[in-house]
VMD Tcl script that draws the C-alpha trace (Angstrom):
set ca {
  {114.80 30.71 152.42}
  {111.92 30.60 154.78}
  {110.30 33.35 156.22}
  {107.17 34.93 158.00}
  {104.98 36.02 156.46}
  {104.84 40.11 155.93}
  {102.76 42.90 155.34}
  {103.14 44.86 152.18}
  {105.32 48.11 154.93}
  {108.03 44.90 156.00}
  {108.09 43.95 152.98}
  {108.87 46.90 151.38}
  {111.60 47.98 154.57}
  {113.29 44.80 154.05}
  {113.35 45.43 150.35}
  {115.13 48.89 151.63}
  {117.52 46.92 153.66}
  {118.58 44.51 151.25}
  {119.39 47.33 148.24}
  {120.68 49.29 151.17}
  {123.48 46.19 152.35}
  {124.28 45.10 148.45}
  {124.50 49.10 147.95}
  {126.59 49.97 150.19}
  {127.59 47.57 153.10}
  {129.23 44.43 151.45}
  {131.70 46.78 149.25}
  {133.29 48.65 152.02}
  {133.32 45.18 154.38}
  {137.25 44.25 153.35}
  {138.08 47.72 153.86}
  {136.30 48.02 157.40}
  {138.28 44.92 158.36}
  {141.52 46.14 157.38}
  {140.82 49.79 158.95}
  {139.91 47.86 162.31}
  {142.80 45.64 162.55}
  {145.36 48.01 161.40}
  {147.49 49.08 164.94}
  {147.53 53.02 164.20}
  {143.28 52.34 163.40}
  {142.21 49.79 165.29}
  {140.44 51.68 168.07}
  {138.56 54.44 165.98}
  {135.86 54.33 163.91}
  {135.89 53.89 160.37}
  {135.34 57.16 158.96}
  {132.47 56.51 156.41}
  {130.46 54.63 158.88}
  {128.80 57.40 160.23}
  {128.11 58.49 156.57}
  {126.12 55.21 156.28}
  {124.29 55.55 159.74}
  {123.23 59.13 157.78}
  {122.03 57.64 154.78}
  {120.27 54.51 157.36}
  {118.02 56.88 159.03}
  {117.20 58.93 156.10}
  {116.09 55.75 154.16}
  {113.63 55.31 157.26}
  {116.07 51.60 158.04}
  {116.93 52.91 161.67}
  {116.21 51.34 165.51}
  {113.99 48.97 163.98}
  {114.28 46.33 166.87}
  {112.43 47.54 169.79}
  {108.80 46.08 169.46}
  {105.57 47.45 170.73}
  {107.87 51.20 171.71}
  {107.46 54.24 170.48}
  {111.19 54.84 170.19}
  {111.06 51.72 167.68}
  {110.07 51.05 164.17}
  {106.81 49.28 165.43}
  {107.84 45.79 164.18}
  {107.11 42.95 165.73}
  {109.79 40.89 166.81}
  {108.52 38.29 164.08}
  {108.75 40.87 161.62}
  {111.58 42.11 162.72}
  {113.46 38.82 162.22}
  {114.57 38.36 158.38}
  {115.90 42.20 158.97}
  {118.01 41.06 161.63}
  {118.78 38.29 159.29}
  {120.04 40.19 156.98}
  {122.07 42.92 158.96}
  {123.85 40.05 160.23}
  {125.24 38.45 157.54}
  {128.31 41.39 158.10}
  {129.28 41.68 161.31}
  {129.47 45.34 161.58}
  {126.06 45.32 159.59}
  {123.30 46.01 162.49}
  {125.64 48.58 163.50}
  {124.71 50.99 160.62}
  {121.47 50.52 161.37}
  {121.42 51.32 165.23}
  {120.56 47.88 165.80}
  {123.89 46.57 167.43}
  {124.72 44.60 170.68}
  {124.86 45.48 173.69}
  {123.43 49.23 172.71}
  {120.15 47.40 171.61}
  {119.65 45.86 175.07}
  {120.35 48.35 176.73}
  {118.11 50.97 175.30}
  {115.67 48.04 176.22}
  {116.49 48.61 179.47}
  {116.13 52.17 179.47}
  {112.94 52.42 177.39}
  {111.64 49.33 180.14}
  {112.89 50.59 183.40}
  {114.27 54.13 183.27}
  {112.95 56.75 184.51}
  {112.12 59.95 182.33}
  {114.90 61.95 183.74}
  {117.33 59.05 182.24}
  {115.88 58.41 179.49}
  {116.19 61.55 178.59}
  {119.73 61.62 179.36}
  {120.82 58.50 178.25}
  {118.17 56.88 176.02}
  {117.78 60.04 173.53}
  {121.25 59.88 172.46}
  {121.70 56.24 172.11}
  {118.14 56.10 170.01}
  {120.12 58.76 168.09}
  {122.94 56.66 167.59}
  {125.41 59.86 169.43}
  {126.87 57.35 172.13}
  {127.68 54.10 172.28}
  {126.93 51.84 175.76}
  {128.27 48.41 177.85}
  {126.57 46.15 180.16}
  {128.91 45.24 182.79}
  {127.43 41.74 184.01}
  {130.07 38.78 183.92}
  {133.09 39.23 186.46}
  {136.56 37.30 186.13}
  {136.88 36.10 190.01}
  {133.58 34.35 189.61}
  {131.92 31.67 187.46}
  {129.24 34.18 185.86}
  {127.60 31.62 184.36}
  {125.64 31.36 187.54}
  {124.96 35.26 187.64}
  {124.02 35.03 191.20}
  {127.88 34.75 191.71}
  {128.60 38.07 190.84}
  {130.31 40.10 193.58}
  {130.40 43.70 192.59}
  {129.38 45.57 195.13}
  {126.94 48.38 195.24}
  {126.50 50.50 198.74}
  {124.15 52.86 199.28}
  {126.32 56.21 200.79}
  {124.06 59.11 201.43}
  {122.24 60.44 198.41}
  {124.66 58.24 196.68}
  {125.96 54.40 195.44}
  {129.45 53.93 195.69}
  {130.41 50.92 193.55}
  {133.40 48.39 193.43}
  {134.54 45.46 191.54}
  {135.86 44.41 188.50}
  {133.80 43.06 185.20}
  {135.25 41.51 181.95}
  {134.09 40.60 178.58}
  {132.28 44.22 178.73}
  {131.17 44.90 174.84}
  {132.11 48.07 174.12}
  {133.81 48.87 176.64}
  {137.05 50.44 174.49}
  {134.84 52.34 171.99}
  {135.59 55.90 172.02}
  {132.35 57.08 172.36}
  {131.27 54.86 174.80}
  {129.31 56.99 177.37}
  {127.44 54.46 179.70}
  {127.84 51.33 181.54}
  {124.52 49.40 183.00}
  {126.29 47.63 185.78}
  {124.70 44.54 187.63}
  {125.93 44.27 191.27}
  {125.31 43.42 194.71}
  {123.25 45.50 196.76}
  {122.21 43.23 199.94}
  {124.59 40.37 200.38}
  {121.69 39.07 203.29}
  {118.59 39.11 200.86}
  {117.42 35.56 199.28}
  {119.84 34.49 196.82}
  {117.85 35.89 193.50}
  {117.05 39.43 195.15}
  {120.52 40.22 196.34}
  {121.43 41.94 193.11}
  {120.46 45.22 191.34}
  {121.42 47.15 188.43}
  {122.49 50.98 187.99}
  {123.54 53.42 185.08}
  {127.13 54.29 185.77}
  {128.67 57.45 183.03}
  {132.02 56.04 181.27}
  {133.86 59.13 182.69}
  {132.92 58.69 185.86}
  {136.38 58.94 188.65}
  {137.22 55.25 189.48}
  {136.32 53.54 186.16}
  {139.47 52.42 184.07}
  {139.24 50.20 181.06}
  {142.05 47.56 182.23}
  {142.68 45.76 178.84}
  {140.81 44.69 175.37}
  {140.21 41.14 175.25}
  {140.57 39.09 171.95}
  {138.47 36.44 171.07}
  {140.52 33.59 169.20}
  {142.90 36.51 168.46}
  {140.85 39.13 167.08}
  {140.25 42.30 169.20}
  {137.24 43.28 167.23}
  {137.89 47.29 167.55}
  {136.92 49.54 168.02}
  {133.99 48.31 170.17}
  {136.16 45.58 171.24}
  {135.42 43.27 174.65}
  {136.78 45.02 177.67}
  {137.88 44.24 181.31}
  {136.46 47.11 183.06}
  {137.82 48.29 186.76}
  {135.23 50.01 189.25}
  {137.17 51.75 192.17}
  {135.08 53.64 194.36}
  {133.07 54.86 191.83}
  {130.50 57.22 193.09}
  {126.58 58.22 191.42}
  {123.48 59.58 192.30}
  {121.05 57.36 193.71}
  {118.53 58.09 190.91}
  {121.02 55.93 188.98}
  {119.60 52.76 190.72}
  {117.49 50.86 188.13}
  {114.16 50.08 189.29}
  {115.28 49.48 193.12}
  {117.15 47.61 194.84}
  {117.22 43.44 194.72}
  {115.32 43.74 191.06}
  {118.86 43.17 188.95}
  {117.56 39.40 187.70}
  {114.11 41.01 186.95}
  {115.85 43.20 184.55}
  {118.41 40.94 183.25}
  {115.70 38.46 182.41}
  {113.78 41.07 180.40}
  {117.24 41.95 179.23}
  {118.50 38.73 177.66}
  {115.36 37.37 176.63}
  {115.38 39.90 173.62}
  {119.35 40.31 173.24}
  {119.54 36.44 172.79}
  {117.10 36.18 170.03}
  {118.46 38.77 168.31}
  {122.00 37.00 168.68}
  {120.53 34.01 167.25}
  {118.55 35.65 164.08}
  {122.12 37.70 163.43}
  {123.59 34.24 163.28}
  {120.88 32.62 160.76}
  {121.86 35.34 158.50}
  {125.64 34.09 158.65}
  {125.08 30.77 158.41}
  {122.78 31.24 155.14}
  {125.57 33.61 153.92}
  {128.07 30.79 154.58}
  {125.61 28.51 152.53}
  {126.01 30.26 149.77}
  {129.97 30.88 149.66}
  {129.61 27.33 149.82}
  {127.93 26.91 146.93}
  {129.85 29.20 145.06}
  {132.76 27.90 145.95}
  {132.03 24.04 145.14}
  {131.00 25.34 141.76}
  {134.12 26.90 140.65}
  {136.49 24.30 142.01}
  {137.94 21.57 140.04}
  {139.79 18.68 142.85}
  {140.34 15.31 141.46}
  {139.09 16.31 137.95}
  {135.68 17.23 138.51}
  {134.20 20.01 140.34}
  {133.64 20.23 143.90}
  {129.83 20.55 143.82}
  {129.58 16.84 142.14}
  {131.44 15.30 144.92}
  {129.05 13.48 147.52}
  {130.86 14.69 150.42}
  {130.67 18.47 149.20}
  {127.23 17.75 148.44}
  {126.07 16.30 151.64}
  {127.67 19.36 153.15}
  {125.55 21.49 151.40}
  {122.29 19.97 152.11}
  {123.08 19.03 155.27}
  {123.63 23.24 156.41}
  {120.74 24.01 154.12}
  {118.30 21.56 156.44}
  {120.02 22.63 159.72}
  {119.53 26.62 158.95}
  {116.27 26.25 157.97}
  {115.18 24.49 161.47}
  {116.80 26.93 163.43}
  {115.44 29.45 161.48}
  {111.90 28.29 162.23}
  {112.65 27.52 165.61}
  {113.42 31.66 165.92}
  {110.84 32.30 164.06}
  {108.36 30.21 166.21}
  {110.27 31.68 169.13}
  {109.93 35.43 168.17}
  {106.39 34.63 167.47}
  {105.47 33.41 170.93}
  {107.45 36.35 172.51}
  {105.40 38.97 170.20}
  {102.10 36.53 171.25}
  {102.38 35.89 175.05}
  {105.59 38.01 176.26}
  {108.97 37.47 176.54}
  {108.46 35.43 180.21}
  {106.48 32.71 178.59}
  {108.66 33.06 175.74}
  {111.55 31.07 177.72}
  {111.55 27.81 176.77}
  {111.65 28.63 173.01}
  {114.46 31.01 173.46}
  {116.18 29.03 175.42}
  {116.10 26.14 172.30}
  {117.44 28.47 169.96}
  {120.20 29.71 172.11}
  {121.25 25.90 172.25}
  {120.41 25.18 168.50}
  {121.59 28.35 166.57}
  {125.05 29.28 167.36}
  {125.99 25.35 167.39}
  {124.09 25.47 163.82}
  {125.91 28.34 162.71}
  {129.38 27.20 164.47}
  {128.96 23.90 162.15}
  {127.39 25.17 158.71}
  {130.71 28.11 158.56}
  {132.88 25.39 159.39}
  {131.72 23.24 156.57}
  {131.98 26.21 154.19}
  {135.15 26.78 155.32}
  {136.37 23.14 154.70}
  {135.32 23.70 151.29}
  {137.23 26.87 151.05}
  {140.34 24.98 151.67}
  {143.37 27.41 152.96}
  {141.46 30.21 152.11}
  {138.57 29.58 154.43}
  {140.84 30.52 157.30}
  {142.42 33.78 156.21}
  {141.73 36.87 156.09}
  {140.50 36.81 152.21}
  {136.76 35.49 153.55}
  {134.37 36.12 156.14}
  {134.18 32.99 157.77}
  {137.09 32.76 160.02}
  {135.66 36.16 161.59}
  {132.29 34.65 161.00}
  {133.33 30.93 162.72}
  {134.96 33.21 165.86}
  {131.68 35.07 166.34}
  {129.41 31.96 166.12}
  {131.72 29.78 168.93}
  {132.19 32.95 171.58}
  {127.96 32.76 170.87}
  {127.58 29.99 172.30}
  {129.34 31.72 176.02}
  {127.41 34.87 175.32}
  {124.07 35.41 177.52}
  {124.45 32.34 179.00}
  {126.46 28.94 177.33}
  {124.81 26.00 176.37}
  {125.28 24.24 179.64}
  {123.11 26.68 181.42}
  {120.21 26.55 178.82}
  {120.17 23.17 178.46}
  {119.77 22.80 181.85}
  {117.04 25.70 182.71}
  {115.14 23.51 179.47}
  {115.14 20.39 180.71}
  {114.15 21.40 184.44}
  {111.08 23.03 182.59}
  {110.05 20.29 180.79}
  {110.24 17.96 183.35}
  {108.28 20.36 185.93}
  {105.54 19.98 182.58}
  {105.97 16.16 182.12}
  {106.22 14.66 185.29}
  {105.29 17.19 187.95}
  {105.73 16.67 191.67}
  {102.73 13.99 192.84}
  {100.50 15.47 194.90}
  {101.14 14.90 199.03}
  {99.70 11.59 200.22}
  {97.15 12.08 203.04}
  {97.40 11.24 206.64}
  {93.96 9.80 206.53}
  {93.57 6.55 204.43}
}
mol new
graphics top color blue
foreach p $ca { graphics top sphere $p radius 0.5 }
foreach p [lrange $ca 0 end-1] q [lrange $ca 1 end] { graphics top cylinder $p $q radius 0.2 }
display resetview
């Protein structure tokens, strides 16, 4: 496995993180699954989770995204990537850690653009792992994929915003202790097309929200954070609410996703090595045909094949995280927009291989990977799909290799 290197503090926190997962995470994963998808448990938490996030912060492994932050653990987002690695080889791993999605990009948010009065009301207790949160971006009427679509409505009343519309695919939208939705709508349907939208802190108990359904994702309802359709009926706050003023909602989002994305993809490394090695195992223990698995060319060439295509996305992130840490997240963009193309197709591909080699198994409940293979594909929709980044890439590159000519003169 490639990675950065490390100083001898990363080194040692990683060290942490990895007794801390073999410890404790992977032997309570089969029973967090069956808790979660168990109809009387499926939308509470699993009791000894919080035990964990205990244990997390008193081992010093706790909010350790966040770079260059004093609410962080001061890592770089290079440094920060084989952690995130390794958190995300179990799905519900980052979440022990307070290093989950959306909460992670939204305390972003908060730490980037909120103002003391809420960060002190909503940042504190979401650093402190108290309260979960949702970003309320993508909308069911419209095709979100082109945020500048979105219709939600946002009207300034007096010393207040009253807001209106209807979002989907809201992450954590069900959880119980969800306490706060950052909500990107429209503020000034007149403005130019990329300043018509802004984004505001709206409380989950506030009169006019309703949490219309769960969504499942190829049939799993991933409780109890789960992926909600979200209502907003004449929902009223303060104006203070109003992130950074109005018209600035793609400002944020784009110092939203720039971070959120990366972290999607280095979660999804981690799963895709894990997957690697279940392969391997697997192969090795299997006798088809009268030899083992592993000494068949076709299992073989699956093997090396995924070990190749995770270690180029891996450096890809790694170069990616690198230039983000180096030059900022802005300049960052091509990079991250590569490895939102490269990694969850990687990681889609590698857990389906492992999963052919698992046979029947692969797709039940008895392994990771059909969890693992839905959280790779609904990756590739997440923050943007592949269509989208492929095309903000290649408009990039060919604004750098083959710019506009110059204006001919009127003179000759």
């Amino acid at each position: 496995m490639i990675v950065p290197a490390a100083t001898t503090h990363v080194s040692e926190v990683h060290d942490r993180l990895r007794r801390f997962m073999d410890d404790y995470v992977y032997p309570i994963e089969a029973d967090v699954h069956a808790y979660r998808e168990h109809p009387q448990t499926r939308w509470k938490e699993y009791p000894r989770l919080e035990e964990l996030k205990v244990m997390a912060k008193a081992a010093g492994l706790w909010n350790l995204f966040l770079p260059e932050s004093e609410h962080g653990a001061g890592l770089s987002n290079l440094e920060y990537a084989p952690l995130a690695e390794t958190m995300g080889r179990v799905d519900f791993g980052s979440e022990i850690f307070n290093c989950s999605a959306p909460d992670t990009g939204n305390m972003e948010i908060l730490a980037r653009y909120g103002t003391p009065a809420l960060q002190a009301q909503w940042l504190g207790p979401l650093l402190r792992g108290e309260i979960r949160s949702a970003f309320a971006m993508t909308e069911p009427a419209v095709a979100s994929s082109d945020a500048a679509n979105i219709e939600a409505r946002i009207e300034r009343d007096g010393d207040s915003y009253v807001i209106n519309g209807r979002k989907w695919w809201t992450s954590n939208a069900p959880h119980p202790r969800c306490a706060l939705y950052i909500l990107m709508g429209k503020t000034n349907a007149t403005a130019p097309r990329h300043m018509q939208h802004s984004m505001i802190l709206v409380p989950a108990n506030a009169e006019g929200v309703t949490v219309v359904r769960p969504l499942s994702v190829f049939g799993y309802e991933d409780g109890p954070h789960g992926h909600g359709e979200v209502a907003f009926c004449g929902v009223r706050v303060p104006v203070g609410n109003l992130l950074l003023g109005e018209g600035r909602g793609f400002e944020i989002a784009q110092g939203r996703l720039g971070p959120g994305r990366i972290h999607h993809c280095m979660r999804l490394i981690g799963l895709a090595q894990r997957a690697l090695e279940a392969m391997c195992r697997r192969a090795k223990s299997r006798v088809a045909f009268g030899i083992p698995l592993s000494e068949q060319g076709v299992v073989r060439d699956m093997i090396a094949r995924s070990a190749c295509e995770i270690d180029q996305a891996r450096l890809l992130t790694l170069a990616a995280a690198d230039k983000m840490d180096r030059d900022g997240n802005k300049n960052a963009r091509d990079l991250i927009s590569m490895i939102k193309i490269v990694a969850p197709a990687m990681a889609q591909s590698v857990i389906d291989r492992a999963i052919q080699v698992h046979g029947g198994g692969g797709v039940s409940q008895d392994h990771f990977l059909a969890r693992a293979f839905s959280y790779a594909r609904q990756i590739r929709l997440a923050d943007g799909p592949d269509e989208v980044h492929v095309m903000a890439l290649a408009r990039h590159l060919i604004r750098q290799y083959a710019p506009a000519p110059a204006a001919a003169s009127a003179c000759r």
